[in-house]
N, C-alpha and C positions, 0 to 999 in steps of 0.2 A: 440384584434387581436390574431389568432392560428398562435403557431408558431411549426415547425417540430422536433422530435427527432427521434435518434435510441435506441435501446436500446441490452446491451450486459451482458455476463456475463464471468467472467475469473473463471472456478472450483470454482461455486458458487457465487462469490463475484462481484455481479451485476450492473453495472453503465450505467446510462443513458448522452448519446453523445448531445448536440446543438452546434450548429453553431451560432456564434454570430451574423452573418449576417443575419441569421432568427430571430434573437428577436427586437421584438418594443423597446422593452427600457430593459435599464443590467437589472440584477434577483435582486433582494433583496433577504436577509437572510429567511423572510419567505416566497417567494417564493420558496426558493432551500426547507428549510423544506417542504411545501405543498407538492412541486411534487418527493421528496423523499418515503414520509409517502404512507405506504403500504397498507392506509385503504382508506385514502383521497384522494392521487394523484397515480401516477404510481408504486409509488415504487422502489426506489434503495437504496445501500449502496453509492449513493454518484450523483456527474453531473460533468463531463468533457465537458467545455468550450473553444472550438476550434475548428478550428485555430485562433491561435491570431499571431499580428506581431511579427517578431523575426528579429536581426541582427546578431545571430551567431547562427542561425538554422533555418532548414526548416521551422518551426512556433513555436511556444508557445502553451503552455499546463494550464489552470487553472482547479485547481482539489479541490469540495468543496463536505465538508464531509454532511451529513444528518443532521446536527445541522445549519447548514449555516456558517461554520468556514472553513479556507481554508487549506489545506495539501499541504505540503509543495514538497511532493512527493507518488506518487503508483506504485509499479509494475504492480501492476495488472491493476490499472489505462492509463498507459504507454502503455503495452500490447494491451490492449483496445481500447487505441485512435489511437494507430499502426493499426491496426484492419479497423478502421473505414476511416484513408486517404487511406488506400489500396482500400475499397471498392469504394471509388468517386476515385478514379483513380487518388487521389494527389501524392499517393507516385508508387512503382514499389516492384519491389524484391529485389533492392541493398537498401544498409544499410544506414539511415537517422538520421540528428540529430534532438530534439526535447529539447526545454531547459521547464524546469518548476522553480518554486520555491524552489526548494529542488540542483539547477544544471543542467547542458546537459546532457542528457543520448542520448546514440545511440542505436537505435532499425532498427532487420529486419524482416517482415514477410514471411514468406515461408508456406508450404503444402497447396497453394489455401486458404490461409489467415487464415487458422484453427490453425495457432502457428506462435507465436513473440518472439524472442531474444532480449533480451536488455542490455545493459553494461551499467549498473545501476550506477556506479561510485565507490569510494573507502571507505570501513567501517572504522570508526574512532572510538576508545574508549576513546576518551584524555574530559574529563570533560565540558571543558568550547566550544567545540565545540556542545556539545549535544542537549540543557546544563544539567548538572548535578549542583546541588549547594554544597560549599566546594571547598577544596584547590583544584588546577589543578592539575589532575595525569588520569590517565587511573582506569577506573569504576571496576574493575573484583574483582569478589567474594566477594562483599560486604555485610553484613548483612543489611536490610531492613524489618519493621515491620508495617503489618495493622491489623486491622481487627482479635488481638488477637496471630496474628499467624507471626512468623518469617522466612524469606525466605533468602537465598544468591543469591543474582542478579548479574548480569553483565550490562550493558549499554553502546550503542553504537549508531551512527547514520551514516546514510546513504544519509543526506540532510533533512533528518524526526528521529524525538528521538526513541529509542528504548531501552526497560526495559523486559530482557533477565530471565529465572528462571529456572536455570536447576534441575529437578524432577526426583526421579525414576519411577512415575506414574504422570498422568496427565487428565482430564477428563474436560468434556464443563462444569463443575458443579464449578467446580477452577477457571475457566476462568471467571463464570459468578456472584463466590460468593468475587471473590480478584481483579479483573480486573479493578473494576471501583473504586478501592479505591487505590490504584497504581497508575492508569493514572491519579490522581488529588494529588497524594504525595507531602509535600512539597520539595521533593528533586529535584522534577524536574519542575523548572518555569515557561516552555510553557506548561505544560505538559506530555504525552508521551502516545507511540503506547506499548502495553504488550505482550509480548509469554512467552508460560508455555511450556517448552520444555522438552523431551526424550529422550535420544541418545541411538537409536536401535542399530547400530554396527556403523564402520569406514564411512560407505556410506549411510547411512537412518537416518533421525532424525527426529520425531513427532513430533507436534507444536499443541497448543491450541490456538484463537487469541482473545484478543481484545483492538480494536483500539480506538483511539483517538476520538472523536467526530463522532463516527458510531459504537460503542458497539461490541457483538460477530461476529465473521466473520467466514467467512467458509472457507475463503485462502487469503493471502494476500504476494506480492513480495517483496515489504520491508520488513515486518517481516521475510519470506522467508530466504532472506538475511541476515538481523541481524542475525537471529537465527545461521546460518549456520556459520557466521564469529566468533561470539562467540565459537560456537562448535570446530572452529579447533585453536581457540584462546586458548582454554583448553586443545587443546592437544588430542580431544574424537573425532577427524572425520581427513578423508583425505581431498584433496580439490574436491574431486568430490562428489556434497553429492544427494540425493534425498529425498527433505522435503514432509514428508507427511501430508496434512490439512485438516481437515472433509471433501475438498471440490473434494478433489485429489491429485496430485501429479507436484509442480515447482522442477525442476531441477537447481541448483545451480552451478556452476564453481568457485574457489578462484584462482584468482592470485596474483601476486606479487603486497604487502603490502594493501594485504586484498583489490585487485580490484575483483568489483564483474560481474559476467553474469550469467543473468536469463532466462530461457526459459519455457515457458508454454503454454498451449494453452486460445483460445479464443472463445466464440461460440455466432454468430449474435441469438439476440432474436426476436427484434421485431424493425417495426419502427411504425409512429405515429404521430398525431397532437394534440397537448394540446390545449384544452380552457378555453379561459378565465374565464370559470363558474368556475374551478376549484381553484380559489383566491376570490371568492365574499363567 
């Protein structure tokens, strides 16, 4: 049986939208791989599944990375599925909550649905929230070593793990030669999402990404986030920041004890009918 998708991308970082009431039966792992893979199936950094029920939100969010493993939270994701109830006419202009696995975040879309806010929740450093493994303390400036080479990280989460590495320079070549040997550390037990960060002045800070269970990215709102909470965690940025990511540019807000809001844009790609050739 064909069942429907949209597909979008948040400054690069691409995810394709279904509704659960269009699929014959839930996805298995290698289906989300199939129709992730950019050669075989459609193609994305991931699949948002929704709306689902919810009793303390508009609906529910399930967000499953390209390996078929589930994330726990995206900004960019979030943004995205903001995106997609505006366009079926679930949601409006006032501001909606959404829960995922990562927490409730409250999102609104504004400019004719080309940009979403979201109040992504509160950044925490304290270890055993993360998780980090080791005594319970707050993750900052710690030495960490792969691949020959020693780093000082910071780590933080957002509802999703994050393994922070402030650099004087940084480049996709970093990202893609230390990324994946980080995100499988044994310091961190689920895991973790990676940024290789720059702090350009008080208001701009560069980011490298790569994610958990979906490799290099071109922009991503939780890291977004992390990144930036760390930054002013050190003392290197005000709370107004502007992260820059191959893909462009999420805007960051800090409040009080490190609550986060994201804003960025959104841009419909396509929509579509998958068949079922594409699993035989």
């Amino acid at each position: 049986m064909n069942f429907a998708f949209t597909k979008y991308h948040a400054l690069g970082n691409d995810y394709i939208v279904i509704n659960p009431k269009d699929l014959p039966v839930p996805l298995t792992t290698e289906q989300v791989k199939t129709i992730c893979h950019r050669n075989f199936g459609v193609g994305s950094d991931g699949i948002l599944l929704g709306p689902l029920p919810s009793t303390t939100a508009k609906c529910a969010l399930k967000i499953y990375n390209p390996d078929g493993s589930i994330a726990e939270k995206s900004g960019n994701g979030v943004r995205i599925f903001s995106r997609y109830l505006w366009d079926t006419k679930l949601v409006g202009n006032d501001e909606f909550a959404l829960q995922t696995d990562g927490g409730i975040v409250r999102s609104t879309v504004f400019d004719d649905g080309k940009m979403a806010r979201v109040e992504m929740g509160q950044v925490s450093f304290d270890s055993e929230k993360i998780p980090v493994a080791g005594p319970k303390r707050e993750v900052i400036n710690e030495k960490i070593s792969v691949g020959g080479r020693e780093f000082t990280h910071c780590a933080a989460t957002i509802g999703n793990p994050h393994c922070v590495l402030p650099l004087p320079e940084i480049s996709a070549k970093l990202a893609h030669e230390f990324g994946p040997l980080l995100e499988i550390h044994s310091n961190f037990p689920r895991k973790t999402n990676v940024q290789f960060m720059k702090v350009i002045d008080r208001a701009n800070i560069q980011i490298e990404i790569w994610e958990r269970g979906a490799g290099y990215t071109l922009a991503s709102g939780s890291s977004s986030s992390a990144s930036a909470a760390v930054a002013h965690k050190l003392g290197l940025v005000d709370r107004s920041i502007s992260v820059h990511c191959p893909g462009g540019i999420i805007k960051i807000e800090i409040g009080d004890n490190f609550a986060i809001q994201m804003t960025g844009s959104v841009t419909r790609v396509a929509e579509g009918v998958i068949s079922p050739e594409m699993f035989t």
